[in-house]
C-alpha positions as protocol buffer text, in pm:
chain_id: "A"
residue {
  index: 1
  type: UNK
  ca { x: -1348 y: -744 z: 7872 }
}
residue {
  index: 2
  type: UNK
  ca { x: -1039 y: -523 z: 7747 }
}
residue {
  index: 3
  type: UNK
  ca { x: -1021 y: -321 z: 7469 }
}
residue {
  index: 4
  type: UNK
  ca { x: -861 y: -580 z: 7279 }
}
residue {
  index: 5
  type: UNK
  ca { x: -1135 y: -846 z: 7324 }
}
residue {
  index: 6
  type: UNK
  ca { x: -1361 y: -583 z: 7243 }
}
residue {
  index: 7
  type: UNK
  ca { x: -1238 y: -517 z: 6928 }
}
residue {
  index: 8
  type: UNK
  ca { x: -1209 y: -884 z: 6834 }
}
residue {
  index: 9
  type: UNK
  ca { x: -1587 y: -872 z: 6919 }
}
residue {
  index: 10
  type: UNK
  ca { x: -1782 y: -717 z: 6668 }
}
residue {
  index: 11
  type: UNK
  ca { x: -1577 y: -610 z: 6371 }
}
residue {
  index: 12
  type: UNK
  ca { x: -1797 y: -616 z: 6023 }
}
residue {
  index: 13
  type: UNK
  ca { x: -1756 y: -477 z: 5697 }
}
residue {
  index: 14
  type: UNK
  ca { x: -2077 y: -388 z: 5518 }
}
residue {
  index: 15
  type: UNK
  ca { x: -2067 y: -356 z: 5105 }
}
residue {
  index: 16
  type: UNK
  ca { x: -2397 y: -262 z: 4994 }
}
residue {
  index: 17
  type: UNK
  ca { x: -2759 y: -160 z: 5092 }
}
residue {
  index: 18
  type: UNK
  ca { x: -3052 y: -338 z: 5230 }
}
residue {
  index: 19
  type: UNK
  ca { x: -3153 y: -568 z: 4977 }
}
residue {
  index: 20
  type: UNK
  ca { x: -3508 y: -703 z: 4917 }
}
residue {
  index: 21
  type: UNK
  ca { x: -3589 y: -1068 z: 4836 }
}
residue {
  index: 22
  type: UNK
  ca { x: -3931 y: -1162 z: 4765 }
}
residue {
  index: 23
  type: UNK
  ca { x: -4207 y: -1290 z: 4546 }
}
residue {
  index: 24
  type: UNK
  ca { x: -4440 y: -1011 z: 4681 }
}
residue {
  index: 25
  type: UNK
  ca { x: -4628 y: -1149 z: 4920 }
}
residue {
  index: 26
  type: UNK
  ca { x: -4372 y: -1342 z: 5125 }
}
residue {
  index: 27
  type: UNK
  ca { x: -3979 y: -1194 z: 5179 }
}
residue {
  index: 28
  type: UNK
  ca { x: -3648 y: -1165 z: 5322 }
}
residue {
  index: 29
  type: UNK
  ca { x: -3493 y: -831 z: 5355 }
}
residue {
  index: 30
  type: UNK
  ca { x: -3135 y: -863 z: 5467 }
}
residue {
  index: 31
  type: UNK
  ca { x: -2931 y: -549 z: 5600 }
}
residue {
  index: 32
  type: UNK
  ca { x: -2673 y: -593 z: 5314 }
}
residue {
  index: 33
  type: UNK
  ca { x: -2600 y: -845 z: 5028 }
}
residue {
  index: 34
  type: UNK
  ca { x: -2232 y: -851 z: 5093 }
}
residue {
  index: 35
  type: UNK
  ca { x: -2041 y: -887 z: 5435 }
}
residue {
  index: 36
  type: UNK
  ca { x: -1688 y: -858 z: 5509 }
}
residue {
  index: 37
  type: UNK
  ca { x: -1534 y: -934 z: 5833 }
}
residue {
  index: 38
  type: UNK
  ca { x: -1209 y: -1000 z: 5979 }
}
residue {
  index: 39
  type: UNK
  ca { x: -1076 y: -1345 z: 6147 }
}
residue {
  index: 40
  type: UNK
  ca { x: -1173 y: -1416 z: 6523 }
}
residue {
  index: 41
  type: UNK
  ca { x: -1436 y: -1095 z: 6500 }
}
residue {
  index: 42
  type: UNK
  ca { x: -1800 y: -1130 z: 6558 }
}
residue {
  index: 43
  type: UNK
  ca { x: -2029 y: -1071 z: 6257 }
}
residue {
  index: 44
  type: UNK
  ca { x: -2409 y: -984 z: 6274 }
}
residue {
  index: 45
  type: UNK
  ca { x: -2622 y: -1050 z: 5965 }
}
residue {
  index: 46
  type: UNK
  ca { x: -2916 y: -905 z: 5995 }
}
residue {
  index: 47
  type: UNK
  ca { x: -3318 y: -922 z: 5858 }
}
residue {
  index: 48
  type: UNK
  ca { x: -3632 y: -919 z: 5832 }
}
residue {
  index: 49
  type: UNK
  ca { x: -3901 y: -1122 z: 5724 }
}
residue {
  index: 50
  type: UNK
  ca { x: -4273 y: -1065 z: 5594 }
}
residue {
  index: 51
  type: UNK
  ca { x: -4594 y: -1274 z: 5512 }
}
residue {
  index: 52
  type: UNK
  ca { x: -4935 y: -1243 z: 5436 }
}
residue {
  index: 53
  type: UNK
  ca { x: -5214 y: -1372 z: 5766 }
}
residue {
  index: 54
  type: UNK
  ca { x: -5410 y: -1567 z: 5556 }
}
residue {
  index: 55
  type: UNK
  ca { x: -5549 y: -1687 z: 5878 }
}
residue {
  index: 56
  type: UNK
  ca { x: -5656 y: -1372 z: 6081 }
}
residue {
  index: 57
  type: UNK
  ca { x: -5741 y: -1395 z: 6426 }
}
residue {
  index: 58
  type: UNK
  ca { x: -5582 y: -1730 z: 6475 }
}
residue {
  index: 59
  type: UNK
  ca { x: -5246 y: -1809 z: 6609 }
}
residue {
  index: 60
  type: UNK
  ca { x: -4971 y: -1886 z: 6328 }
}
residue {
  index: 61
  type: UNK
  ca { x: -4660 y: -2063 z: 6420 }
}
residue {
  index: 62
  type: UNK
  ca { x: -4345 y: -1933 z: 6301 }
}
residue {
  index: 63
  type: UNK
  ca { x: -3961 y: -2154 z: 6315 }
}
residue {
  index: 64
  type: UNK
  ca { x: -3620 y: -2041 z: 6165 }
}
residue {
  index: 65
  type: UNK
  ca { x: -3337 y: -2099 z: 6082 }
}
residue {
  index: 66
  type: UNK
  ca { x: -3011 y: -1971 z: 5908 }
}
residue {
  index: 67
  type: UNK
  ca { x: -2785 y: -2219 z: 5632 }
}
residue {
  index: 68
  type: UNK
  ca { x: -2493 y: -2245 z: 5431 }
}
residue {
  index: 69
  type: UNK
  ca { x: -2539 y: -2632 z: 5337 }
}
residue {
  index: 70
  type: UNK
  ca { x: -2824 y: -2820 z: 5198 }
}
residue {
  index: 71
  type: UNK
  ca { x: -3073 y: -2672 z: 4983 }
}
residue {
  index: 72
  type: UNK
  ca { x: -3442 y: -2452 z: 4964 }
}
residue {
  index: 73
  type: UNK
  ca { x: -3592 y: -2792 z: 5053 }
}
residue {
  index: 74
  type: UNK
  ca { x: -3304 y: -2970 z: 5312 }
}
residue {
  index: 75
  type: UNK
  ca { x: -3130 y: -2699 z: 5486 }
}
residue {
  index: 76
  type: UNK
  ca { x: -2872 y: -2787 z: 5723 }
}
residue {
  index: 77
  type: UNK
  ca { x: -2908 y: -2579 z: 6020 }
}
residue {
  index: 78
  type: UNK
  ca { x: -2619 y: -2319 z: 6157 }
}
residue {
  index: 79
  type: UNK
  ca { x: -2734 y: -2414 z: 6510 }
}
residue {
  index: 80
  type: UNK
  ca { x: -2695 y: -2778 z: 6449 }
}
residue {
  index: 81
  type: UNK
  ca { x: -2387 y: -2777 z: 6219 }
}
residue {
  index: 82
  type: UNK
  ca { x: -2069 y: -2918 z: 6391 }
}
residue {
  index: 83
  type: UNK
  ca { x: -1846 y: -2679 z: 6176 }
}
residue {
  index: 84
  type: UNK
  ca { x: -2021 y: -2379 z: 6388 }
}
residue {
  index: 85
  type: UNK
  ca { x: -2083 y: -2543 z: 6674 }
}
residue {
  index: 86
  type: UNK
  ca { x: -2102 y: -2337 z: 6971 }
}
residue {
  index: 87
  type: UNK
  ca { x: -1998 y: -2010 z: 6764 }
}
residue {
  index: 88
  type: UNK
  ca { x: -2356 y: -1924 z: 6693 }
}
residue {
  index: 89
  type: UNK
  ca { x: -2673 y: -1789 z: 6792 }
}
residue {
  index: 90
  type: UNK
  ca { x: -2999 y: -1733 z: 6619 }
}
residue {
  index: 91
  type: UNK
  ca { x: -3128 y: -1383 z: 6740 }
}
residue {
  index: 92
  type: UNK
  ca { x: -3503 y: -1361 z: 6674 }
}
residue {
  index: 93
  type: UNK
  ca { x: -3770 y: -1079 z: 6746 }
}
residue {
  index: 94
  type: UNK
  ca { x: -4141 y: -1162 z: 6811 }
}
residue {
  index: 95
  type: UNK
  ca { x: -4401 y: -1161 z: 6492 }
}
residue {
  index: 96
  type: UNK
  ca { x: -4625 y: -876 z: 6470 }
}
residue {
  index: 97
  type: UNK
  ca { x: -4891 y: -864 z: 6260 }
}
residue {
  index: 98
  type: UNK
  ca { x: -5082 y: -554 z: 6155 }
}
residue {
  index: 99
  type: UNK
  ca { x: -5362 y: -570 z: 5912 }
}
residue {
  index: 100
  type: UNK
  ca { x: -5271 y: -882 z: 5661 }
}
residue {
  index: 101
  type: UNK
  ca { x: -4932 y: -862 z: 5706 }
}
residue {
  index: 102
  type: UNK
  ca { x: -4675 y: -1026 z: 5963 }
}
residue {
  index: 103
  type: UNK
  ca { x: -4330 y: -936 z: 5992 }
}
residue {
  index: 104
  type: UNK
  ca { x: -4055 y: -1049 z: 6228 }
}
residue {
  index: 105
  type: UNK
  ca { x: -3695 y: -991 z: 6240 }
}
residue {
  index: 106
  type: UNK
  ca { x: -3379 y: -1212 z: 6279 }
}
residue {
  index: 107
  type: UNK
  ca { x: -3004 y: -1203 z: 6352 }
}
residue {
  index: 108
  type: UNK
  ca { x: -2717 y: -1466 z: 6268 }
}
residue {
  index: 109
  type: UNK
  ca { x: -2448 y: -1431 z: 6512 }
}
residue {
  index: 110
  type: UNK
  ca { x: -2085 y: -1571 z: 6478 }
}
residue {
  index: 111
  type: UNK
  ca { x: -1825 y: -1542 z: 6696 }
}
residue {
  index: 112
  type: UNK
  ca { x: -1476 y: -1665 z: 6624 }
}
residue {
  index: 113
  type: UNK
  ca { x: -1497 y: -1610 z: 6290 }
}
residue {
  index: 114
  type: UNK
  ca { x: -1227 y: -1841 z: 6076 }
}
residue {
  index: 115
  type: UNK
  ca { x: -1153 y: -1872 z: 5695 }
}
residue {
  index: 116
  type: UNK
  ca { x: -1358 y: -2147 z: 5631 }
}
residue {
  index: 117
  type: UNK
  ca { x: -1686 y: -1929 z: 5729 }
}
residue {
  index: 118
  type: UNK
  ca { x: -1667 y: -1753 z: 5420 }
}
residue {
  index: 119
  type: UNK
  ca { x: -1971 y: -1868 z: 5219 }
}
residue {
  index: 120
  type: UNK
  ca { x: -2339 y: -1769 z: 5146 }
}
residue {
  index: 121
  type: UNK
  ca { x: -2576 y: -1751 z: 5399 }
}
residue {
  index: 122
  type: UNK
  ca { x: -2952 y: -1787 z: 5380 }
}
residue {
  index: 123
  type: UNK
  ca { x: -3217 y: -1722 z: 5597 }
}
residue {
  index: 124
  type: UNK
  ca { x: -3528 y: -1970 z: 5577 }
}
residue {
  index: 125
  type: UNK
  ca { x: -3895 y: -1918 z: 5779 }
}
residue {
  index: 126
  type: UNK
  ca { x: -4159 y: -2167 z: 5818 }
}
residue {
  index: 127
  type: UNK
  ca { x: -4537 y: -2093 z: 5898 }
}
residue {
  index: 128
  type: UNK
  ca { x: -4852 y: -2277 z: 5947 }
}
residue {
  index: 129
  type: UNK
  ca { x: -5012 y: -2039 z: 5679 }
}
residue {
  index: 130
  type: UNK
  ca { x: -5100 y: -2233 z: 5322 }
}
residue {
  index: 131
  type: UNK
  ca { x: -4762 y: -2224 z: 5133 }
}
residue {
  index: 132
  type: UNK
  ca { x: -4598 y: -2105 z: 5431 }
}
residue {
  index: 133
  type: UNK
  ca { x: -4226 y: -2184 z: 5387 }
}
residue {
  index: 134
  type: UNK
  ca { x: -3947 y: -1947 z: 5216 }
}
residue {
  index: 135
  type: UNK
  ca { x: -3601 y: -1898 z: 5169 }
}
residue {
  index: 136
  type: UNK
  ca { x: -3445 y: -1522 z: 5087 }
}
residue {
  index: 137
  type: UNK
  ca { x: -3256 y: -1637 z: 4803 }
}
residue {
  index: 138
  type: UNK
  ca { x: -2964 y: -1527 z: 4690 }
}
residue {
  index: 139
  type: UNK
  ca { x: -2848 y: -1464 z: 5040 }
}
residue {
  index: 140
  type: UNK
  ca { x: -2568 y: -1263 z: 5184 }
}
residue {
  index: 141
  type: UNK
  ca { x: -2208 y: -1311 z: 5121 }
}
residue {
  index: 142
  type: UNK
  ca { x: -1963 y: -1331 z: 5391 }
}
residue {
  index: 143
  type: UNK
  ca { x: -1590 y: -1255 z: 5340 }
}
residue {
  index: 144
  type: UNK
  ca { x: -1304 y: -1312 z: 5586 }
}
residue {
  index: 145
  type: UNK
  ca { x: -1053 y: -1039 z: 5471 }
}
residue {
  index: 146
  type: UNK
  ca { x: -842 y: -777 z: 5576 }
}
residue {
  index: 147
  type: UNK
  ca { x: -981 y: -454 z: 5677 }
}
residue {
  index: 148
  type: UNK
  ca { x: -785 y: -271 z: 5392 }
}
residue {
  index: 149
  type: UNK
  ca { x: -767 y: 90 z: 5589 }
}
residue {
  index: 150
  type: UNK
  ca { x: -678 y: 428 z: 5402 }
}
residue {
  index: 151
  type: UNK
  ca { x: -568 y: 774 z: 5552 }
}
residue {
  index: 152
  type: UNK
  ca { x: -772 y: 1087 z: 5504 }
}
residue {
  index: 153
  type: UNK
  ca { x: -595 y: 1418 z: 5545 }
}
residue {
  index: 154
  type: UNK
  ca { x: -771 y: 1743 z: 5524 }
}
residue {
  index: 155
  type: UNK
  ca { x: -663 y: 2094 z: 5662 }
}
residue {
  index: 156
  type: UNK
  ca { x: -971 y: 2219 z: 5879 }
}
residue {
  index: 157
  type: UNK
  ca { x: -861 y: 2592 z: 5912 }
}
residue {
  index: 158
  type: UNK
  ca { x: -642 y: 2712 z: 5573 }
}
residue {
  index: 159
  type: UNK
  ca { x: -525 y: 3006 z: 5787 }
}
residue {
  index: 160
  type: UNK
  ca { x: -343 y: 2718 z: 6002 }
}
residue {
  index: 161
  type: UNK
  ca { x: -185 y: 2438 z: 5742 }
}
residue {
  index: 162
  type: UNK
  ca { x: -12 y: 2261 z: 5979 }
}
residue {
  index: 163
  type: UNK
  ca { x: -310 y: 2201 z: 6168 }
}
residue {
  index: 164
  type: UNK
  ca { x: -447 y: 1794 z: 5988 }
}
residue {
  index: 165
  type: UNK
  ca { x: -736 y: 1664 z: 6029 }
}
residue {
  index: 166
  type: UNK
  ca { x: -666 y: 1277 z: 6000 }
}
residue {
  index: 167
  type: UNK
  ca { x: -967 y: 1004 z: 5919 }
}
residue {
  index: 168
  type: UNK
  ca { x: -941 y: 601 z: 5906 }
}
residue {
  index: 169
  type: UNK
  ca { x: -1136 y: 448 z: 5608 }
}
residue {
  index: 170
  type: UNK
  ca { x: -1177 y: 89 z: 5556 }
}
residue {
  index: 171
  type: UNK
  ca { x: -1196 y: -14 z: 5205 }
}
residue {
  index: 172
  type: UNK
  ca { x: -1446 y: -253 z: 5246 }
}
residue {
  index: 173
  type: UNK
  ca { x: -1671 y: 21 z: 5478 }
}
residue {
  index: 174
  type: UNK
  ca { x: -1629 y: -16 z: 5773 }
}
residue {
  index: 175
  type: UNK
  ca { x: -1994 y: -66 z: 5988 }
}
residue {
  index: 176
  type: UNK
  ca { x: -2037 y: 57 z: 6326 }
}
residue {
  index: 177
  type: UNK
  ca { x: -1794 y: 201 z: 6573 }
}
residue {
  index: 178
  type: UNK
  ca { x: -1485 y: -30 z: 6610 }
}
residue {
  index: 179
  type: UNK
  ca { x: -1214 y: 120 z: 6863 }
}
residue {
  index: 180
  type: UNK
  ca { x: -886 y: 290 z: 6570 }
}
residue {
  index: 181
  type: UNK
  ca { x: -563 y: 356 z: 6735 }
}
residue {
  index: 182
  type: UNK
  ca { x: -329 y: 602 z: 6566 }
}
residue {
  index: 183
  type: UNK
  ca { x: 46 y: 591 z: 6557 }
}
residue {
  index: 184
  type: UNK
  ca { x: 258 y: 884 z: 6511 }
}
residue {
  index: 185
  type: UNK
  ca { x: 612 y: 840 z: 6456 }
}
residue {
  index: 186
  type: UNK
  ca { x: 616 y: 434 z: 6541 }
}
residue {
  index: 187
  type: UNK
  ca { x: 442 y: 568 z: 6901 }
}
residue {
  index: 188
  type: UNK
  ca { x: 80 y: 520 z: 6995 }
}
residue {
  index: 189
  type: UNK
  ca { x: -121 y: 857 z: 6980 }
}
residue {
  index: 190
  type: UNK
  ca { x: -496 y: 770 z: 7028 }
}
residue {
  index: 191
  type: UNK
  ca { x: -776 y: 634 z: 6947 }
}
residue {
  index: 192
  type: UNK
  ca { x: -1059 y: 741 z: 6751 }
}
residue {
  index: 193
  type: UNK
  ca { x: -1175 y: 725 z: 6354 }
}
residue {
  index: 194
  type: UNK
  ca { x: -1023 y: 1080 z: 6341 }
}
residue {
  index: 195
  type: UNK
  ca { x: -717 y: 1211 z: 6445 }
}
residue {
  index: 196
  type: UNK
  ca { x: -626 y: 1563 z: 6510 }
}
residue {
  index: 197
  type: UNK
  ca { x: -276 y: 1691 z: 6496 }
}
residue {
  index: 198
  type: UNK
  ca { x: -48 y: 1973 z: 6458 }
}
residue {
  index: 199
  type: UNK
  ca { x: 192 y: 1830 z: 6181 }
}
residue {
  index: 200
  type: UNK
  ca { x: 581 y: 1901 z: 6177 }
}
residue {
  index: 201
  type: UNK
  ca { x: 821 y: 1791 z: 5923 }
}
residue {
  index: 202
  type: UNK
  ca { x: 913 y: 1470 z: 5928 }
}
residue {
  index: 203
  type: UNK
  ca { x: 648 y: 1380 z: 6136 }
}
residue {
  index: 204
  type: UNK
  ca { x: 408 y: 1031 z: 6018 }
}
residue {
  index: 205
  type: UNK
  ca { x: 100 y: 854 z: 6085 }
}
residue {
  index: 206
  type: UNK
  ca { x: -125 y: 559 z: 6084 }
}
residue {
  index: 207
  type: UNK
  ca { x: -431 y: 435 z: 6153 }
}
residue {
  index: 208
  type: UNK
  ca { x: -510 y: 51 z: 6286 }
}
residue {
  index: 209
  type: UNK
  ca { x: -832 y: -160 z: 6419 }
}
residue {
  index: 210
  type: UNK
  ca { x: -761 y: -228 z: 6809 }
}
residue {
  index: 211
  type: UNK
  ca { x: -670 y: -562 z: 6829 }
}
residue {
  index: 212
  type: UNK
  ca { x: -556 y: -530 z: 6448 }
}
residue {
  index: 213
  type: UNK
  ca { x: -236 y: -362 z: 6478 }
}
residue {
  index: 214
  type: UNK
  ca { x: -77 y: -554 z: 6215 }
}
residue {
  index: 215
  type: UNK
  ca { x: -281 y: -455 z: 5953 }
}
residue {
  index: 216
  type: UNK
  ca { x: -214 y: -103 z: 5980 }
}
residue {
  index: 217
  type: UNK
  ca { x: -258 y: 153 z: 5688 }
}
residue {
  index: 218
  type: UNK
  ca { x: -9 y: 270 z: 5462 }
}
residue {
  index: 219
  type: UNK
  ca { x: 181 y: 532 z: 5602 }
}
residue {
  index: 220
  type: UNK
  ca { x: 100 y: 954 z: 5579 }
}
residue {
  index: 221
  type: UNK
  ca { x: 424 y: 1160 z: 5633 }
}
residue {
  index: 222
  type: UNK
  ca { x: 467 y: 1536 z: 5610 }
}
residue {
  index: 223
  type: UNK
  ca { x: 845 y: 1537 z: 5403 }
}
residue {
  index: 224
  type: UNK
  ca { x: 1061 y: 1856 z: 5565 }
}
residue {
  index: 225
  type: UNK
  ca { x: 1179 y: 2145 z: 5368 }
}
residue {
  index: 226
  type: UNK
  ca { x: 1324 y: 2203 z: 5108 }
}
residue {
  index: 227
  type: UNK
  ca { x: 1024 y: 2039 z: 4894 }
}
residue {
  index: 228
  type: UNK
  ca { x: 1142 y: 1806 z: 4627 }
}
residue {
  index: 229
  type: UNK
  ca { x: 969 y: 1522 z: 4466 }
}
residue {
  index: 230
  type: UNK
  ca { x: 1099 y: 1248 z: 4705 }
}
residue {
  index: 231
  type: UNK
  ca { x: 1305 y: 1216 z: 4983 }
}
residue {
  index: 232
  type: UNK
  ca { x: 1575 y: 946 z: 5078 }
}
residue {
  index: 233
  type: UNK
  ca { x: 1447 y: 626 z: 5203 }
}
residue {
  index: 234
  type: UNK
  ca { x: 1375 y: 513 z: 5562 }
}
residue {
  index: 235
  type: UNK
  ca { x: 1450 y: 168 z: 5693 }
}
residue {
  index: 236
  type: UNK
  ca { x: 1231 y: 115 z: 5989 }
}
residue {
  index: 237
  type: UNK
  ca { x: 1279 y: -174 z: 6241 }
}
residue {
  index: 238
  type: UNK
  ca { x: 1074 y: -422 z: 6048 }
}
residue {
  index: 239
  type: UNK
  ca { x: 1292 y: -390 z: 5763 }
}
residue {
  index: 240
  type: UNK
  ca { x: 1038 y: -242 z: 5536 }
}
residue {
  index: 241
  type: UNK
  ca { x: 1185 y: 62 z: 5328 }
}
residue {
  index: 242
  type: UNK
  ca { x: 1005 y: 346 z: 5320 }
}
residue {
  index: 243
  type: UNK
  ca { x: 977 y: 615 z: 5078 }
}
residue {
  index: 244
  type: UNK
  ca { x: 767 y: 937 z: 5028 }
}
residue {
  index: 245
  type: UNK
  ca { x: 584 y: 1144 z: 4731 }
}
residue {
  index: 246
  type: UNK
  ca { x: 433 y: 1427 z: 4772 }
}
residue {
  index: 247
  type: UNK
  ca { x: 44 y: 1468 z: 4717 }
}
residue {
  index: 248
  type: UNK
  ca { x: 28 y: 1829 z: 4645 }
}
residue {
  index: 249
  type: UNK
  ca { x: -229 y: 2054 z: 4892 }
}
residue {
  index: 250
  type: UNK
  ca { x: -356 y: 2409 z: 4905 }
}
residue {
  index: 251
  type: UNK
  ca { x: -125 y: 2432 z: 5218 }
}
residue {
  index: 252
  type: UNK
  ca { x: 226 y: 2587 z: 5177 }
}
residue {
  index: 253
  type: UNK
  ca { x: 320 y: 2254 z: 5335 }
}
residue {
  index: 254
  type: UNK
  ca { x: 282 y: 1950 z: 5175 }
}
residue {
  index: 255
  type: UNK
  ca { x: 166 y: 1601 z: 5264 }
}
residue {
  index: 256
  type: UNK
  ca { x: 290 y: 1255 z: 5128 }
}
residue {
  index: 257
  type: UNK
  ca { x: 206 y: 906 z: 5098 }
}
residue {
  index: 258
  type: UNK
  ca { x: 464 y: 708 z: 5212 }
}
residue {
  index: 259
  type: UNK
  ca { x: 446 y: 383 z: 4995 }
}
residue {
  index: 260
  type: UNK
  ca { x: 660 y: 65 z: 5164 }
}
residue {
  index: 261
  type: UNK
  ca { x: 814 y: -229 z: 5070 }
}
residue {
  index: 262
  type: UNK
  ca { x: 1073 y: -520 z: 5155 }
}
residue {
  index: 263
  type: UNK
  ca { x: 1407 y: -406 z: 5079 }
}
């Protein structure tokens, strides 16, 4: 797989903390209420799942299964929906119980991810224990969106102020450790969340997701001397006009955001 394909792989966009769902005794704990992810990624949603062993010492029978159609009572299953079909995999650990208490643990996987997956998901579990059936309502939103990415800057060492420190940000927080390329001056630089460079007038940057190049960030210029409020605007090959402001630093140099638009 090349570093493309990887990064189409597993690109998700977490917007919250775990979030409990319960009546006590029986819950759903999913990873994060909210999900953003972009288009022909991968996307995990995560849980976990608890119960009380009314029946101790005696097998109990666990199935599951993930929805977006149907209801509490007639879910449609992902795995046998045709408008998934062969995108995705239910991921499910083994049930441990300790004391009176069983917990397992479950992941949705979707690959190929496309508009029309934006909806709710829920995850439902069914036992042999009295009662045993429940649904984690309200479930976990997924979003197909753009990644929404933001420059950092930051001087390390104020004895050296042309000496950035560079970080990507996603907007919508960006989970795990997709592979960033960095431009500098229309050229590719390297890759990483954070980008370290000696800065010279003129010179600009930008962060993207591998794969993602498109939907780069707004660009981060250093403006050249004399300093003035703006200076003249850039047409670059795309036809986008650029222009720079200055975002004042404890530096005797000075960093701008370079805000673009169709001309």
């Amino acid at each position: 797989m090349d570093l493309r394909s990887a990064a189409r792989g597993f690109l998700a966009f977490l917007l919250s903390v775990p979030v409990l769902q319960g009546n006590g005794d029986w819950t759903v704990t999913y990873s994060s209420s909210n999900v953003c992810a972009l288009r022909g990624a991968m996307v995990d949603i995560n849980c976990t799942y608890e119960y009380p062993d009314y029946v101790q010492y005696s097998p109990t029978n666990v199935t599951t299964l993930w929805f977006t159609k149907g209801d509490n009572l007639q879910p449609v299953d992902l795995l046998s929906d045709s408008d998934y079909r062969g995108r995705v995999e239910s991921i499910c650990g083994k049930v441990s119980c300790t004391g009176s208490r069983c917990h397992g643990t479950c992941t949705l996987r979707i690959r190929d991810l496309r508009q029309s997956d934006s909806a709710v998901y829920k995850f439902r579990f069914t036992t042999n224990q009295p009662g045993g059936k429940y649904t984690g309502d309200p479930g976990v939103t997924l979003s197909l969106t753009d990644p929404d990415l933001q420059v950092k800057v930051s001087f390390p060492h104020p004895t050296s102020p042309t000496w950035t420190e560079l970080e990507c940000h996603s907007m919508c927080g960006l989970a795990g450790d997709p592979p960033y390329i960095w431009s500098r001056n229309g050229q590719n630089a390297e890759q990483g969340v954070k980008y370290r460079a000696y800065i010279q007038s003129g010179d600009s940057f930008s962060c993207a997701v591998e794969g993602y190049e498109r939907l780069r960030s707004p660009l981060v210029c250093k403006s050249p001397p004399p300093y003035t409020d703006m200076i003249p605007d850039v047409m670059d090959p795309l036809g986008y006009r650029t222009t720079c402001y200055h975002e004042p630093v404890q530096s005797p140099f000075k960093t701008s955001l370079c805000r673009t638009g169709r001309s």
